[in-house]
C-alpha positions as CSV (number, residue, x, y, z in Angstrom):
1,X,-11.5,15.9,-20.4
2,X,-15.1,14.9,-19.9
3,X,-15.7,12.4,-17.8
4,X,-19.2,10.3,-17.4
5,X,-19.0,8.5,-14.2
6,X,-21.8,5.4,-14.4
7,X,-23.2,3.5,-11.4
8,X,-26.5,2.2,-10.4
9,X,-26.5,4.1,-6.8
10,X,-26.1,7.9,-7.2
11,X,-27.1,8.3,-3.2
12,X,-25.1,7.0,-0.4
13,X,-25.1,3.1,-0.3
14,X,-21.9,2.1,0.5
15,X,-18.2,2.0,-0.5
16,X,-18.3,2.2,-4.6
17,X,-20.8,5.4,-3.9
18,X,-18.2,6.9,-1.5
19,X,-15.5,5.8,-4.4
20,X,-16.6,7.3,-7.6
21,X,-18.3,10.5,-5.1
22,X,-14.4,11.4,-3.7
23,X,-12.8,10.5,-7.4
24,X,-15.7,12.4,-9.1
25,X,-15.3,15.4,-7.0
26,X,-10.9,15.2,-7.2
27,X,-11.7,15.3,-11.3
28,X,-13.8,18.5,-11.2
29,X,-10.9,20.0,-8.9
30,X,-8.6,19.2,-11.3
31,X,-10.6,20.7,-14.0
32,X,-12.3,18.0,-15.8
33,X,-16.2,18.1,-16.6
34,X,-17.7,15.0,-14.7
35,X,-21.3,13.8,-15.2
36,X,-23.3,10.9,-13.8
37,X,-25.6,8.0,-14.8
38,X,-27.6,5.8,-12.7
39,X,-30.3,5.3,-11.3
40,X,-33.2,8.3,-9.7
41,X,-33.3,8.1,-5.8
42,X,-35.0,10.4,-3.6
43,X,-31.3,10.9,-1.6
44,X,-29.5,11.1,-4.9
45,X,-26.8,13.5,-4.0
46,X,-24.8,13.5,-7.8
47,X,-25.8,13.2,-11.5
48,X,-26.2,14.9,-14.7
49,X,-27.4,17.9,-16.5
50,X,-30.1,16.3,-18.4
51,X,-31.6,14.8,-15.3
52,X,-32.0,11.9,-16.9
53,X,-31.8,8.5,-14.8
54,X,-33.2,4.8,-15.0
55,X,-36.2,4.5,-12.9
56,X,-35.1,3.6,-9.1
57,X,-35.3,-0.5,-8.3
58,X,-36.0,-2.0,-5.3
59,X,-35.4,-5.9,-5.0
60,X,-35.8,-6.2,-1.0
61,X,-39.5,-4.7,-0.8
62,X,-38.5,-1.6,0.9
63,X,-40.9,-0.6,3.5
64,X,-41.4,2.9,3.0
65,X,-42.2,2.7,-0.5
66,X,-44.7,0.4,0.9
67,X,-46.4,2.5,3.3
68,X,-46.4,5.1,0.5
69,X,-48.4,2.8,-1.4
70,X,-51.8,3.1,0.6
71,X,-54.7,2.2,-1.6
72,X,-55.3,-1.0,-3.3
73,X,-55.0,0.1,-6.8
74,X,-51.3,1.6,-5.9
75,X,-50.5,-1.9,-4.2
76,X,-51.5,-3.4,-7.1
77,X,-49.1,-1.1,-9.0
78,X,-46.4,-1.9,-7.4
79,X,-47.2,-5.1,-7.3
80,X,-47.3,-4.8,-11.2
81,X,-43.7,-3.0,-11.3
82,X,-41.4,-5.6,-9.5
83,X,-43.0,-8.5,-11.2
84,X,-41.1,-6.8,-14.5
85,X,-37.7,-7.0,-12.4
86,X,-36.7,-10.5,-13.6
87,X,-36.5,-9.6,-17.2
88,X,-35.4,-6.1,-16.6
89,X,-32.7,-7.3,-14.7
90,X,-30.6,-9.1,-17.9
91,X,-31.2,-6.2,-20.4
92,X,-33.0,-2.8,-19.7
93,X,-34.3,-1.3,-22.9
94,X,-34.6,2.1,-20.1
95,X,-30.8,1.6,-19.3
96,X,-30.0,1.5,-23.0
97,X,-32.2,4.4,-24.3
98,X,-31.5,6.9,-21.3
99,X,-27.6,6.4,-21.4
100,X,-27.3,7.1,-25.2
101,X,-29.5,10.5,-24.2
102,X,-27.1,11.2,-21.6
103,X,-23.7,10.0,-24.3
104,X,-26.0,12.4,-26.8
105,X,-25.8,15.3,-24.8
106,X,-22.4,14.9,-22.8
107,X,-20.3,13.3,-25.6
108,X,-17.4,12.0,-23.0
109,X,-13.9,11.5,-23.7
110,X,-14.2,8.5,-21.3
111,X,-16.8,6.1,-19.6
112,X,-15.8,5.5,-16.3
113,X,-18.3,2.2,-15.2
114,X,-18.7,1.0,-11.7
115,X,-21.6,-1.3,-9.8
116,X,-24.2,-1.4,-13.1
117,X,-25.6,-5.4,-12.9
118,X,-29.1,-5.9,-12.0
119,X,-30.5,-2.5,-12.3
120,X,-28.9,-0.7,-15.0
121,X,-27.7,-4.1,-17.0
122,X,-24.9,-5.1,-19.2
123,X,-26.7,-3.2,-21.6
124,X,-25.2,0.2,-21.1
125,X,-22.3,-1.6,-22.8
126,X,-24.1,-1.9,-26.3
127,X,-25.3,1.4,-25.9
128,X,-21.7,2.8,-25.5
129,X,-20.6,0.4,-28.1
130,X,-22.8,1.8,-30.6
131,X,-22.6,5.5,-29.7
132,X,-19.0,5.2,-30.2
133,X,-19.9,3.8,-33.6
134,X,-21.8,6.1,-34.6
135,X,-19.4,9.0,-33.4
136,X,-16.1,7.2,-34.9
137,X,-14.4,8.1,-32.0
138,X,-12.5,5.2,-29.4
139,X,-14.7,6.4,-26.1
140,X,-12.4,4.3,-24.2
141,X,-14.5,2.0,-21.3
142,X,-13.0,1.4,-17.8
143,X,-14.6,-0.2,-15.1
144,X,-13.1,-0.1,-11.2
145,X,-14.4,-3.9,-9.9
146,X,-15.8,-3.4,-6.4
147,X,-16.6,-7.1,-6.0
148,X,-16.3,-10.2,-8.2
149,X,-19.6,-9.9,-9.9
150,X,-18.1,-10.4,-13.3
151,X,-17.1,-14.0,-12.4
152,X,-19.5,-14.6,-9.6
153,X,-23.3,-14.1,-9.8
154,X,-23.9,-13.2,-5.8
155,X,-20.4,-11.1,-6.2
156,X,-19.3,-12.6,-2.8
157,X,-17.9,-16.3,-4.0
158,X,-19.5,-17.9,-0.6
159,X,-22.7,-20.1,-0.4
160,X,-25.4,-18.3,1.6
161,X,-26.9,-20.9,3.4
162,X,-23.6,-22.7,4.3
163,X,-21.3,-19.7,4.2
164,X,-18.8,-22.0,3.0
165,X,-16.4,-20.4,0.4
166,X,-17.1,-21.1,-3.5
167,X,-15.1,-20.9,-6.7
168,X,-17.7,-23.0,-8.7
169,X,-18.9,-20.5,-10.9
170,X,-15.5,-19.9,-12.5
171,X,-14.9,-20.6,-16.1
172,X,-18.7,-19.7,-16.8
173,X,-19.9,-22.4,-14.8
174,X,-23.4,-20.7,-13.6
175,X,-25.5,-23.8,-13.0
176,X,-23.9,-24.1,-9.5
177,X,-25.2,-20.5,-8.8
178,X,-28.7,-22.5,-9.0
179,X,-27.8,-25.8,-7.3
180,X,-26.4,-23.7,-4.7
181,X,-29.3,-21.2,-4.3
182,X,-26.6,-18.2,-4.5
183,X,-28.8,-15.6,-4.5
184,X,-30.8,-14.4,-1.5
185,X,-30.9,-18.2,-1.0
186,X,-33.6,-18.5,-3.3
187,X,-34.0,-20.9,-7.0
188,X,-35.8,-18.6,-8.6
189,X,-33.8,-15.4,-8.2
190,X,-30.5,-17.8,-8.6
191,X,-32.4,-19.2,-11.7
192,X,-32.5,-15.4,-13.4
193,X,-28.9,-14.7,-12.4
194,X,-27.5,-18.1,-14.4
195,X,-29.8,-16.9,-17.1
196,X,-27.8,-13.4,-17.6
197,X,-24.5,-15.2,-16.0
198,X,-24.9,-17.6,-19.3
199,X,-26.3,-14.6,-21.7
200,X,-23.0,-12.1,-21.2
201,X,-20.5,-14.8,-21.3
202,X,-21.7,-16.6,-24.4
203,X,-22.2,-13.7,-26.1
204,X,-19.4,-12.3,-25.3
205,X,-20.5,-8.7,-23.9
206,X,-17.7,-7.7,-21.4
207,X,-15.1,-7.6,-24.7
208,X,-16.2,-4.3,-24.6
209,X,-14.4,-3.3,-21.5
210,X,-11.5,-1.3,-22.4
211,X,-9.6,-1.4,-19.1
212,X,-10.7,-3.3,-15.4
213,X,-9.3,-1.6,-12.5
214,X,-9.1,-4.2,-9.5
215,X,-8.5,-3.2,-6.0
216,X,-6.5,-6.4,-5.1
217,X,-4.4,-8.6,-6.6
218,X,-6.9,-11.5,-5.3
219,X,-9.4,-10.2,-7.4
220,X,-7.3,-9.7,-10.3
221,X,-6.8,-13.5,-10.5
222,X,-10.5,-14.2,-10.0
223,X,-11.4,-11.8,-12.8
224,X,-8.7,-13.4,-15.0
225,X,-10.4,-16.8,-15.1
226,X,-12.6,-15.4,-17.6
227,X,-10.2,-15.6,-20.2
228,X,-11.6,-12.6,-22.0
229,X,-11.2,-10.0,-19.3
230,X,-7.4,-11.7,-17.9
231,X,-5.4,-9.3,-20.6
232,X,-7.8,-6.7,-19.6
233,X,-7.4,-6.5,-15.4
234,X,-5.1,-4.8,-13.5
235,X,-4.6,-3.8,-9.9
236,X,-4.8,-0.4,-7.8
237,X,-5.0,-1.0,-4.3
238,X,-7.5,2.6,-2.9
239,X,-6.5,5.3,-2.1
240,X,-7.3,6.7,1.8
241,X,-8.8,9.3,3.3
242,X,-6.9,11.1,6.0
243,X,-8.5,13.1,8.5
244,X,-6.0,15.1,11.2
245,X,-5.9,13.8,14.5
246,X,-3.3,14.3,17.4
247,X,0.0,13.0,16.3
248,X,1.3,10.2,18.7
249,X,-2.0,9.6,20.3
250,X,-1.5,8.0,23.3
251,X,-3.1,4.1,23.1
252,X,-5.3,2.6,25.4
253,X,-6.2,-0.6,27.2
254,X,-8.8,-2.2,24.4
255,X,-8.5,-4.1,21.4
256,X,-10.6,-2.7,18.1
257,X,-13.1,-4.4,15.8
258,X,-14.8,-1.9,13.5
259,X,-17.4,-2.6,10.7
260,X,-20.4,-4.4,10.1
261,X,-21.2,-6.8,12.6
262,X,-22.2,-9.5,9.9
263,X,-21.9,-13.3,9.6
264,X,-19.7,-13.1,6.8
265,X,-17.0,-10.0,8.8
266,X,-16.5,-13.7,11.4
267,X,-18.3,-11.7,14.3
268,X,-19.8,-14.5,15.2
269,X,-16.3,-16.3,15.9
270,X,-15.1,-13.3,17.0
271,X,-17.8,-13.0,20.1
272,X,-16.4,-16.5,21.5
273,X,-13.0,-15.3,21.3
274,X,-14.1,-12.2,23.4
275,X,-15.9,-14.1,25.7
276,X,-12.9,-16.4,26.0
277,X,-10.6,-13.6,27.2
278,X,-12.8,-11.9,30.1
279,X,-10.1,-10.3,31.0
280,X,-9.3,-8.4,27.9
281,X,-11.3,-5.4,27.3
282,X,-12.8,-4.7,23.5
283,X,-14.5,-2.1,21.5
284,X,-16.5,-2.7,19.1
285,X,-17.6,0.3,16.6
286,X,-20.1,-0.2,13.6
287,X,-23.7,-1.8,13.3
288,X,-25.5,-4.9,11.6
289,X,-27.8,-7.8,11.8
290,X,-25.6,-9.0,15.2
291,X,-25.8,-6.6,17.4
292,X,-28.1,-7.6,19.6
293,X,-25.0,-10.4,20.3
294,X,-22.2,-8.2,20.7
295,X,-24.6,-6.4,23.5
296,X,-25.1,-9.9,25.4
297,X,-20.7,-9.7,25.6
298,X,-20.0,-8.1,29.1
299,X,-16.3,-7.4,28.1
300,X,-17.6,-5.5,24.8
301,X,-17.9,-2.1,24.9
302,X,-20.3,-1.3,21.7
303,X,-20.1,1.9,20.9
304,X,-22.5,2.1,17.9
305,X,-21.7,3.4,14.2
306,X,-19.1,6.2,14.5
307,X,-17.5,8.7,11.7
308,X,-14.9,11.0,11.3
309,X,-12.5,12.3,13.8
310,X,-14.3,10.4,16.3
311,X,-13.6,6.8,14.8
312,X,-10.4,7.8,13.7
313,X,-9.4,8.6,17.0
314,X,-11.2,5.2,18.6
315,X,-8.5,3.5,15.9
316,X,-5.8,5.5,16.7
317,X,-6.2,4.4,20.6
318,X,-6.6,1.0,20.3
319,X,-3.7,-1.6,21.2
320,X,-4.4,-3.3,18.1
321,X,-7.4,-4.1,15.6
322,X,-9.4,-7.6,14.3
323,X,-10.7,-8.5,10.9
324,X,-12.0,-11.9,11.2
325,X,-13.5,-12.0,7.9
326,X,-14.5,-15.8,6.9
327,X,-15.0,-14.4,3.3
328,X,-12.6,-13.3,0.5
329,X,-12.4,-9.5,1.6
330,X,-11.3,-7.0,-1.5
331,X,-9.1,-4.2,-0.5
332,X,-10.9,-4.1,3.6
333,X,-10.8,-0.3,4.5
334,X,-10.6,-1.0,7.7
335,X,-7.2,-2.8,7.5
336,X,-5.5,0.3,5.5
337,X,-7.4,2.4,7.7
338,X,-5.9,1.3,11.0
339,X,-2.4,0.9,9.9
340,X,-2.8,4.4,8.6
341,X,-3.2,5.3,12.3
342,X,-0.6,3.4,14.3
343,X,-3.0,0.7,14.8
344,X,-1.5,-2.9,13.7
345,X,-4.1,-5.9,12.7
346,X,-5.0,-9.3,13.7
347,X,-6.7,-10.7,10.1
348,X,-7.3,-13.6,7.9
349,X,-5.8,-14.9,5.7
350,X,-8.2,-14.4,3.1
351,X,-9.1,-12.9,-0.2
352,X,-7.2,-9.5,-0.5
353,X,-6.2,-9.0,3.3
354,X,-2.5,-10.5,3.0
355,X,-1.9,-8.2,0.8
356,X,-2.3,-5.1,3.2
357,X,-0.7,-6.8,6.1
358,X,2.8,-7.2,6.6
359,X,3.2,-10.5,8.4
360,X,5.2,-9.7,12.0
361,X,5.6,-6.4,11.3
362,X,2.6,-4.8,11.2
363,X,0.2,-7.1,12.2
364,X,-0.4,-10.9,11.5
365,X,-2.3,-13.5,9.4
366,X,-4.7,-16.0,11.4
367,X,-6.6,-19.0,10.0
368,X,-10.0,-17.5,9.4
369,X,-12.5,-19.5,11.4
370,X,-10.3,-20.9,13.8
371,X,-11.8,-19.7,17.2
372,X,-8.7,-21.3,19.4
373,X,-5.8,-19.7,17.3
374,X,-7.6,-16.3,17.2
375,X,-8.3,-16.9,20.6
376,X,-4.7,-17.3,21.6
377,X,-2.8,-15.1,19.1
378,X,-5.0,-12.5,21.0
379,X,-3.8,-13.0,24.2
380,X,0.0,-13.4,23.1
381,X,-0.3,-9.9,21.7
382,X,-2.0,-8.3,24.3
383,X,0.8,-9.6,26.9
384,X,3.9,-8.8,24.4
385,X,4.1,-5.0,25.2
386,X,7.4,-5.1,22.7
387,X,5.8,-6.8,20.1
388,X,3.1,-4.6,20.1
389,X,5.5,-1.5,20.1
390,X,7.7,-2.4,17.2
391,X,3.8,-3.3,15.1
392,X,2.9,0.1,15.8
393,X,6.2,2.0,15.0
394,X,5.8,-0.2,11.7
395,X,2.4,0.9,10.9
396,X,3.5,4.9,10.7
397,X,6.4,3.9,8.2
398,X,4.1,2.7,5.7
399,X,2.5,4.9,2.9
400,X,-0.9,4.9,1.0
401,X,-2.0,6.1,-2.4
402,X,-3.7,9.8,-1.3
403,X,-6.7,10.8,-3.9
404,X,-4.6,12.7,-5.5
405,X,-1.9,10.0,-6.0
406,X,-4.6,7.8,-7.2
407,X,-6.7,9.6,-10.0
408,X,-3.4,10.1,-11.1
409,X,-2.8,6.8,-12.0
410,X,-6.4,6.2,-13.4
411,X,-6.1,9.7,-15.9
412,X,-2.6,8.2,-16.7
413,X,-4.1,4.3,-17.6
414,X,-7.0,6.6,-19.6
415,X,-4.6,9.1,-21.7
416,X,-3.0,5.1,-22.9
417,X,-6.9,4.3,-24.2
418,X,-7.4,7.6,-26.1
């Protein structure tokens, strides 16, 4: 089967890139031809034969491309360049013409789309639509939804400014995006993402998504509010990536938050409750705009961005791990991650997060927000050595879809499209 994977980073950015990297690379093991479309990036580390990508896009002014940029006529360039973005970023004629080159030359079995607003636009989906016209053949289209985008213009259903939570948008409703400043809290770029909210959902463009592929039931449900995706969405929670550490690893005296160190994760919150409980130790392992607080804690140990066997073993140790998330978290890694490895978790009850956590048994749900509660369902853990035990003997009952178990599925949902 040929396979053309689509998404607008083809370089390390975050968790879709590690997604479609690990299911692009099971694919090819299993003997399928895979191929990429996206966008070019110095760091690009996947992509196509044809070397054919959309020109890269930078929305946040990226310094280095700056400082490349040292005479006046190149400033003015670029200068030039990213006043196109707001109309490239409904429909990109470069998008359009570069992805039928690539369906030209590749002629897939299957589009497999991922993160593709913004930079590569909605419309890649004409440009399939119409090659598969033009061919006669079905082409089937599935997307995996890494975030709510479809429904939600800032993808994260939460007010910047206020970080309160936010269904507003649903049923099409993007004029709240605006009132609300939901993008970079700014009118004018909230303005442009109304504009292509409103453009795609009057005209109708996502009918032609074959199949969604949703993470978590949560976002199932918030996709499905758009009454022409709903018969389209179903839900695979990810698959996990084990890495072999010492069986039975013996646990020690800390309590775990790993991740970004962000607003939105509740680190804020979460410093209080750490400074509330001076006598409890913590580790904290990730990076992000807080930092600098989680430094000021004296009964944080910050141990800085860690990977492989080294973080897995930091989860494996710990008495137990947080998620404090004050926003509608997908399918969290970190959740599945830590239960994978004896480790039972404190987290909200938000978004997908019930859905991975097994209430009493292998971990429990907490009012997100709620500095006192989290404050004090911490301590009763820490002291309830039994508790804590029968958590952890839970954890290593549980299974998890492996890469293997997963493509599976997804090359099973695509065989019913052909």
């Amino acid at each position: 089967m040929k396979i053309l994977i689509v998404n607008k980073f083809l370089h390390a950015n975050g968790g879709s890139e590690t997604y479609i990297f690990n299911i692009g690379k099971h694919f090819q093991k299993l003997g399928h031809q895979v191929q990429y479309f996206g966008m070019a990036h110095p760091e690009r580390v996947v992509g196509n034969d044809w070397n054919c990508y959309t020109e890269n896009m930078d929305f946040h002014g990226d310094k280095r491309d700056e400082g490349a940029e040292s005479s006046l006529m190149s400033k003015m360039e670029l200068f030039v360049k990213r006043a196109g973005y707001p109309f490239r970023i409904i429909y990109s004629r470069e998008a359009y013409k570069k992805i039928t080159y690539v369906l030209e030359k590749f002629d897939p079995d299957v589009v497999h789309l991922n993160n593709f607003n913004f930079q590569l636009t909605p419309s890649i989906l004409y440009a399939i639509k119409n090659y598969r016209k033009k061919k006669g053949k079905k082409l089937p289209v599935i997307m995996t939804a890494h975030d709510c985008q479809l429904v939600c213009p800032n993808h994260l259903m939460m007010i910047p400014e206020s970080g309160k939570i936010c269904f507003a948008c649903e049923g099409g409703k993007y004029k709240n995006c605006i009132r609300n400043k939901c993008i970079h809290n700014s009118r004018a770029r909230s303005i442009l993402a109304a504009i292509e909210g409103y453009l795609y959902f009057l005209n109708r463009t996502y009918r032609y998504l074959d199949l969604i592929i949703c993470p978590s039931e949560f976002l199932k449900k918030k996709l499905a509010t758009n009454p022409l995706l709903a018969p389209k969405v179903i839900t695979v929670h990810n698959f996990i990536q084990t890495i072999d550490i010492e069986e039975d690893m013996e646990k020690e005296d800390y309590v775990l938050y790993f991740g970004r160190y962000s607003r939105e994760k509740g680190v804020e919150m979460l410093l209080s409750v750490c400074e509330s409980l001076p006598d409890i130790s913590f580790v904290f392992a990730g990076s992000g705009p807080l930092r600098d607080k989680v430094l000021q804690v004296k009964n944080i140990e910050e141990r800085g961005f860690l990977s492989g066997k080294e973080l897995y073993s930091t989860i494996a140790k710990a008495r137990f791990a947080l998620l404090p998330s004050i926003w509608n978290e997908n399918c969290p890694f970190s959740v599945v991650e830590a239960q994978m490895y004896g480790t039972p978790v404190l987290g909200s009850r938000m978004g997908g997060i019930p859905e991975l956590i097994k209430e009493d048994i292998t971990g429990q749900l907490l009012p997100a927000g709620n500095m006192e509660a989290w404050s004090k369902a911490v301590r009763e853990l820490w002291q309830n050595e039994q508790k804590l035990k029968n958590y952890t003997e839970n954890c290593k009952k549980l299974t998890f879809y492996t890469i293997s178990g997963y493509c599976d599925i997804l090359l099973d949902k695509i065989k019913e499209l052909l």
